[in-house]
C-alpha positions in Angstrom: 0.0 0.0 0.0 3.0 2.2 0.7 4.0 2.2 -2.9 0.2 2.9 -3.7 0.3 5.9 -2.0 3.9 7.4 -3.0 2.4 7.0 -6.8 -0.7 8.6 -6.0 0.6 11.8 -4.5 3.4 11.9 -7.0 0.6 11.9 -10.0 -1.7 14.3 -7.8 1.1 17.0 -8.4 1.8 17.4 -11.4 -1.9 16.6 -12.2 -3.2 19.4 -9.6 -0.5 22.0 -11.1 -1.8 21.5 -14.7 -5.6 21.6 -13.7 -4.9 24.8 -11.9 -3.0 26.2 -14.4 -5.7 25.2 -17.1 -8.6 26.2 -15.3 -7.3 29.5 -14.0 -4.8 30.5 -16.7 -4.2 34.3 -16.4 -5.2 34.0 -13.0 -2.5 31.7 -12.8 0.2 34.4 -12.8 -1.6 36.1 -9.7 -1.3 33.6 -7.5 
């Protein structure tokens, strides 16, 4: 289950970091 849960938070960066950046965009650069 370890390795489980290292892959999921590894994936849930880069996934949460494009999603933001797709779904705020210009607002993006604010933050």
């Amino acid at each position: 289950m370890a390795l489980h849960d290292e892959n999921v938070v590894w994936h849930s960066h880069p996934v949460t970091v494009q999603q933001r950046e797709l779904h705020h965009g210009h607002r993006g650069v604010v933050l």
